[in-house]
C-alpha positions as CSV (number, residue, x, y, z in Angstrom):
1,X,-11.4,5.8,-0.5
2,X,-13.9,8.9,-1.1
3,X,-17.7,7.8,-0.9
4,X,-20.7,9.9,-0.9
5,X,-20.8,12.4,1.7
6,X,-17.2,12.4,2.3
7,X,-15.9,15.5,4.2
8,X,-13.2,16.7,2.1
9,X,-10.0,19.2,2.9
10,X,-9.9,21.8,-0.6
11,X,-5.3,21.5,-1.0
12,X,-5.2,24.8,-3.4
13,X,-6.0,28.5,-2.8
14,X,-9.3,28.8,-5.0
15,X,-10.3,30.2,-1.5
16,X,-12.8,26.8,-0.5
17,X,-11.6,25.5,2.9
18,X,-13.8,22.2,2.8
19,X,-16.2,20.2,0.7
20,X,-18.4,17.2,0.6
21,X,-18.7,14.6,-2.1
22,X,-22.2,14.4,-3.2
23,X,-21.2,12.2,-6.4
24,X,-18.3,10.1,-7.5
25,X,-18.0,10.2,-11.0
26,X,-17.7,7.1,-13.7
27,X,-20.4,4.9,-11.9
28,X,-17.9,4.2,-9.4
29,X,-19.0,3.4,-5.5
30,X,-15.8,4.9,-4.3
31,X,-13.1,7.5,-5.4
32,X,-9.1,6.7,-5.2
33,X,-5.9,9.3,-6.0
34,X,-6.5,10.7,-9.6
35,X,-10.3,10.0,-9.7
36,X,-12.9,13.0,-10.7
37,X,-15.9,13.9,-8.3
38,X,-18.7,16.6,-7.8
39,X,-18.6,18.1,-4.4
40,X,-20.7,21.0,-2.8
41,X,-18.4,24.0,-0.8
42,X,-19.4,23.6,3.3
43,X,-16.7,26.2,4.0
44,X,-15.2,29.2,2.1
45,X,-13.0,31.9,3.1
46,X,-14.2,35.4,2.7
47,X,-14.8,37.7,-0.7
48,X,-13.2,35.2,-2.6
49,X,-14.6,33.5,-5.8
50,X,-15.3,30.4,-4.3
51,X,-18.5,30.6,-2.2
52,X,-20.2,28.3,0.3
53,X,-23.1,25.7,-1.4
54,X,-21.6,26.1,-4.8
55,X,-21.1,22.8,-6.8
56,X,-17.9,21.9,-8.7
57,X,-16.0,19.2,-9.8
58,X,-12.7,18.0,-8.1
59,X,-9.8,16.0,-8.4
60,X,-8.8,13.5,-5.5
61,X,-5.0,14.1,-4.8
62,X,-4.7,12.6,-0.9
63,X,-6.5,9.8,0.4
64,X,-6.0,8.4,4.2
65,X,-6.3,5.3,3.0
66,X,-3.0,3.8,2.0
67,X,-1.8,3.3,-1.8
68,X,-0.1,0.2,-2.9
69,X,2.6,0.6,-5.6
70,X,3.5,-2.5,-8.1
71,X,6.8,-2.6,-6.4
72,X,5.5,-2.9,-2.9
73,X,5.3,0.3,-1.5
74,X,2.7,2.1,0.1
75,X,1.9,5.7,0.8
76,X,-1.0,7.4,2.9
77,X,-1.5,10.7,3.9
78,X,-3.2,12.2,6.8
79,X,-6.0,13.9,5.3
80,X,-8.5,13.0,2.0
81,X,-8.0,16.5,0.0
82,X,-9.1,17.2,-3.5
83,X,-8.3,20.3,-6.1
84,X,-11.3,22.1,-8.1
85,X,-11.1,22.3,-11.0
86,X,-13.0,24.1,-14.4
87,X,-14.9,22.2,-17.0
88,X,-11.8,21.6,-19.0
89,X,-10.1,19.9,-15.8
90,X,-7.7,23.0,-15.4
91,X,-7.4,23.9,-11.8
92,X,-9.3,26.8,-10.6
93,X,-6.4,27.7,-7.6
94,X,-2.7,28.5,-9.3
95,X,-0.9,26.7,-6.1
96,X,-1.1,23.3,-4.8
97,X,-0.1,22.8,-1.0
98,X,1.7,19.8,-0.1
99,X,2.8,16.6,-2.1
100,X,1.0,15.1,-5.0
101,X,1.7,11.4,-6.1
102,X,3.0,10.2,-9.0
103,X,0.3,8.4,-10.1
104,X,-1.4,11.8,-11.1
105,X,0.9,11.7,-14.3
106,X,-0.8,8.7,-15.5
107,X,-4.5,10.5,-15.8
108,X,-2.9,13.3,-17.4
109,X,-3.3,15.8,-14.8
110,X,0.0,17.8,-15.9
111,X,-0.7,21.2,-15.1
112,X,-1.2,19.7,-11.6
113,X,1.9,18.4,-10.7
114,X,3.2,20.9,-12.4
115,X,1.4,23.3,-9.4
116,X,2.7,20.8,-6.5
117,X,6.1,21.6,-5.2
118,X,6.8,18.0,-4.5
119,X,5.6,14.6,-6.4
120,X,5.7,11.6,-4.1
């Protein structure tokens, strides 16, 4: 579960290396895998076009706390890490590092597991 103020780890090569959640989108008090928020940059890597205290939306992709599946299974990760992505939820990276879970397909976030090399 993402709340406000959240430090987050950025899972793509847009060139941000963390971000905090300063809003979770869809008047929600929490984010889970697949939700949208807004996060600020905290820490970028250098000349890259990503730059620290810039705002942009995200993706949630990995959560440490654990997801329950329908037919009884349950995954967790070790880190909460998010994607950025554009106004027309495209991500800004082209690579996606680590696994994404399935449940990804059912927000319609293609062209992101599409980017993952391995869908849990």
């Amino acid at each position: 579960m993402i709340y406000v103020e959240s430090v987050l780890h950025v899972a793509d090569n847009s060139g941000a290396l963390k971000a905090q959640c300063i809003k979770v989108l869809k008047n929600k008090k929490f984010a889970k895998i697949g939700d949208e928020i807004v996060v600020t940059i905290k820490k970028a890597k250098p000349n890259t076009k990503i730059k620290k205290g810039e705002i942009h939306k995200a993706i949630v992709i990995r959560t440490k706390k654990e997801l329950r599946r329908l037919d009884g299974t349950t995954i967790q990760f070790k880190n909460n890490e998010i994607i950025l992505i554009n106004p027309e939820k495209q991500p800004i990276g082209n690579r996606v590092f680590g696994p994404v879970t399935y449940e990804l397909r059912e927000q319609n976030l293609l062209k992101i597991i599409s980017l993952s090399p391995t869908i849990l």
